[in-house]
N, C-alpha and C positions, 0 to 999 in steps of 0.2 A: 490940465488934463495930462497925464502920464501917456509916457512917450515910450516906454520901454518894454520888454514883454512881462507878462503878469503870469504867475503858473496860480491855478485855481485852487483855493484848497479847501477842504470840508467844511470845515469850521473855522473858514476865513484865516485872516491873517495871525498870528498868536498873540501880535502887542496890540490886535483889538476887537479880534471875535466878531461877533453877528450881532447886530444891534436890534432890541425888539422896536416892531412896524406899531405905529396906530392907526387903528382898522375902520372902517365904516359898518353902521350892521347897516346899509342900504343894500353893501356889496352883499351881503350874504343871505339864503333862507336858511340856514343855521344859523344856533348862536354863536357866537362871535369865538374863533379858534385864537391859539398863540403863536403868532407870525414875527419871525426874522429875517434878518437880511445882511448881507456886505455886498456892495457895489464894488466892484473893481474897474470899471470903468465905464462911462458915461458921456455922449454929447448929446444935450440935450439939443440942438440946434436939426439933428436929425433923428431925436427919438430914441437915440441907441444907448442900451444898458445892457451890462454882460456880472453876471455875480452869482453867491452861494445865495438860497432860500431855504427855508424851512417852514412848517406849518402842522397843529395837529389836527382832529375829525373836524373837518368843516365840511357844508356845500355853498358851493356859490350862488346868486344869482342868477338865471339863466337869462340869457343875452348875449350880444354878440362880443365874442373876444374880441380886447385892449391891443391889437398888434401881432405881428407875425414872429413866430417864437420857436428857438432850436432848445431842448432842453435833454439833461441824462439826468435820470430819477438814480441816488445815490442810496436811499432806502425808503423803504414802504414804496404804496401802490396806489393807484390813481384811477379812479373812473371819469372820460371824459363824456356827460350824456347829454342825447340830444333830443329835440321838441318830443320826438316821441317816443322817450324812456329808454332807446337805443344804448348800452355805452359800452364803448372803447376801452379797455385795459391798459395801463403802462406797470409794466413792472420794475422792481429794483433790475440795474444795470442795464435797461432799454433808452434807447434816446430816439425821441420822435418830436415833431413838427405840428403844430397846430398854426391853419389860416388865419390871416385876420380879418375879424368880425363873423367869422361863423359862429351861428346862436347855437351856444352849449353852458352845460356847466358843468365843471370842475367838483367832482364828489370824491373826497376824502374820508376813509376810514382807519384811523390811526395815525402815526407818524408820519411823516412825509420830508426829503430834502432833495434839493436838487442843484443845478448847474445849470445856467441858463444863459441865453442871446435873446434880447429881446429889443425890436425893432418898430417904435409903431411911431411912424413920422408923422409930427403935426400938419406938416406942407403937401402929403400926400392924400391923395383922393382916396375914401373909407367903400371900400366892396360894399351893393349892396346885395347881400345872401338869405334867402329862403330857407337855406339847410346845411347842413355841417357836413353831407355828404362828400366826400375825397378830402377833406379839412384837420383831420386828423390823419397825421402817417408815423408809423413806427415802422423803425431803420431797422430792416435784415438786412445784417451783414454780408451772409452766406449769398443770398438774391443778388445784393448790390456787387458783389465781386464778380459773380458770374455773368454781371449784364454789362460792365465797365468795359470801356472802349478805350484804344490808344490814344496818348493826347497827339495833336499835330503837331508840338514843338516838346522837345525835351530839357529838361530843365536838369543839368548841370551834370551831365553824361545819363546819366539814370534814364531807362523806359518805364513811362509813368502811363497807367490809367486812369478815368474817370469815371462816374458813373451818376448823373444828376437824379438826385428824389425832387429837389421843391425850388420853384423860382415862385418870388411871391405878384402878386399880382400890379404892383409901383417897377416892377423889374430889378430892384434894389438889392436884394437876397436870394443869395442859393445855398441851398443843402447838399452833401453827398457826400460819397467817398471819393477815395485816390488814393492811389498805391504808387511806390516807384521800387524799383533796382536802385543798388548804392550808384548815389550822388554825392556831388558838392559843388554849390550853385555861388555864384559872384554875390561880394556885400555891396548891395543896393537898396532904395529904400523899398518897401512891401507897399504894393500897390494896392489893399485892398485890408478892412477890416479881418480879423478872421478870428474865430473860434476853433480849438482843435482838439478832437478826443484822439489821441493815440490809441490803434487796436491792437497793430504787432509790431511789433521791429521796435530801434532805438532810432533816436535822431538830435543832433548838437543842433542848437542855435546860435550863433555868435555875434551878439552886437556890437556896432562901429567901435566903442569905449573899449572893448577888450572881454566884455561881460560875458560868458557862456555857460549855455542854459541847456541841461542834459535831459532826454525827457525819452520814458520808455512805456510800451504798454498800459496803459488805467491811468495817464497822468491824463490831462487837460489842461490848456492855458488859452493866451491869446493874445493874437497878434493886431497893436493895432498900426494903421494904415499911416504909410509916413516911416516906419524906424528902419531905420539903418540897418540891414542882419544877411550872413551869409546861413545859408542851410547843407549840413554834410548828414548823410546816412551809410553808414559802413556796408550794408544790406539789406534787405527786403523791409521794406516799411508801409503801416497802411494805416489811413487815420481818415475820420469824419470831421467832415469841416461845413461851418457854418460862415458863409461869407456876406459883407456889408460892401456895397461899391456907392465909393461917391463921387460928385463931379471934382474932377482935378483941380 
């Protein structure tokens, strides 16, 4: 399991691309779409996988979602609908959160690629849901900056806000934004799985070995729990983060 931070990239890594999925038509009431994938990281001991997807016109079977999942749709668009025809939009460059196990399905028209956290622990107890109602959330930025709060403790001089969309229902996962003033925080290990869409600002990561990882607006990566890394932002930074907490 890679220990180090992983920057996200479209079309996965260059010396091995996206590998095609084999599919079930159990999963789907379409016929069977053309699905990819690169995993960038994975434990399966608690469910967690973070990586690039792709897919074209499919729908899925409706039933209750596989796990509670942070995702940014990189192109095309998504309808996510529920028992009664209801659905939800994500569009390119939106990142929003579906529950797990609320009964929907996934209606694809055209291309589709995305960026994903996906969390659905075997050892955890499965929601039981009637409805998909509040199950689906897509991230306003603009909403989530204006409702963020100061945190109680500052992290590495910088005044940092918070603003939680989604804790899941195992308490395992949160969603949301944070913003800080320039910082630079002590190299320790990262307490916490994390996924990270950068919105504005820049921000240096620099692992124990010397390694530093430069990452500005539209990048995404991820931090996993355990590495070694100081965090410095010259000025104003503000990023969506999807967070895994595990027992220490």
């Amino acid at each position: 399991m890679q220990n180090g931070i992983m920057r996200l990239e479209r079309d996965g890594p260059p010396e091995s691309g996206l590998a095609r999925m084999t599919l079930d038509p159990a999963d789907f009431q379409s016929p069977l779409p053309e699905q990819s994938i690169h995993v960038y990281f994975e434990d399966p001991q608690i469910g967690l996988s973070v990586g690039v997807w792709t897919t074209t016109d499919m729908q899925e079977t409706f039933g209750p979602y596989p796990g509670d999942e942070f995702m940014l749709v990189l192109e095309g668009r998504v309808e996510m609908v529920d028992g009664a025809g209801h659905a939800v939009p994500i569009e390119t460059g939106q990142s929003f959160v579906l529950r797990n196990a609320i009964p929907i399905s996934w209606r694809q028209v055209g291309p589709m690629r995305k960026f994903f956290l996906l969390l659905n622990d075997p050892a955890a107890p499965v929601p039981q849901l009637d409805s998909a109602e509040g199950g689906v959330i897509v991230l306003d930025e603009n909403a989530l900056a204006a409702a963020a709060k100061p945190e109680a403790e500052s992290i590495g001089g910088g005044a940092q806000r918070d603003a939680h969309v989604f804790t899941n229902d195992a308490g395992t996962m949160t969603v949301g934004l944070w913003e800080s003033t320039a910082f630079e925080s002590a190299m320790q290990p990262f307490g916490v799985h994390e996924f990270c869409q950068i919105l504005q600002g820049r921000v240096a990561i620099t692992e124990e070995d010397g390694t530093r990882h430069d990452f500005e607006a539209g990048d995404v990566f991820f931090v996993p729990r355990g590495c070694v890394c100081s965090w410095a932002a010259d000025g104003p930074v503000r990023k969506y983060y999807a967070q895994v907490h595990t027992p220490s």
